[in-house]
C-alpha positions as CSV (number, residue, x, y, z in Angstrom):
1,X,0.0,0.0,0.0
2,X,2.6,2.5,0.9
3,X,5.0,1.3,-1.9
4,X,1.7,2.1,-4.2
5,X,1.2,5.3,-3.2
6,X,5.0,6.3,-2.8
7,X,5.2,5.7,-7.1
8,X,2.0,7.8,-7.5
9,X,3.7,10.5,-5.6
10,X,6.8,10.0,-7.6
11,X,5.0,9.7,-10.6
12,X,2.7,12.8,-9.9
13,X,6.5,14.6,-8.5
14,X,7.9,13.4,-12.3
15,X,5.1,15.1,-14.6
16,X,5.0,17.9,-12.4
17,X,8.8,18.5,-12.9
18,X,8.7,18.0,-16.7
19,X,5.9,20.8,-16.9
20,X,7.4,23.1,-14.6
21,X,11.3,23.1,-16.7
22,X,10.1,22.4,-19.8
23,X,9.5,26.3,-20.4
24,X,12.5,27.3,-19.0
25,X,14.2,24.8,-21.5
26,X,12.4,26.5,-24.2
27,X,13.3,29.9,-22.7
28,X,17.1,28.8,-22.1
29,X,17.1,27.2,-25.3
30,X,15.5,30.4,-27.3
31,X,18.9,32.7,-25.2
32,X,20.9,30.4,-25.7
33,X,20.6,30.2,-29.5
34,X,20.2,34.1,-30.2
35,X,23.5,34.8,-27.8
36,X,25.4,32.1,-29.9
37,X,24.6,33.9,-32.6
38,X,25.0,37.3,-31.4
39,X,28.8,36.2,-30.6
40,X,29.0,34.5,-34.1
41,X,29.9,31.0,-32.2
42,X,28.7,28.0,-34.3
């Protein structure tokens, strides 16, 4: 019972992570390639 609800948590935890960086990996992603070519770096 515990074990059940310990890999709902940690499933739950999971998606929540992925939805909560996954704009800032867009965001970081979008700097990341307007600096590199700002700086001319390939």
């Amino acid at each position: 019972m515990l074990r059940a609800i310990g890999d709902m948590f940690r499933a739950v935890g999971g998606a929540v992570a992925t939805v909560v960086t996954l704009p800032f990996r867009l965001v970081a992603r979008l700097f990341g390639g307007a600096s590199d070519t700002a700086h001319g770096r390939h």
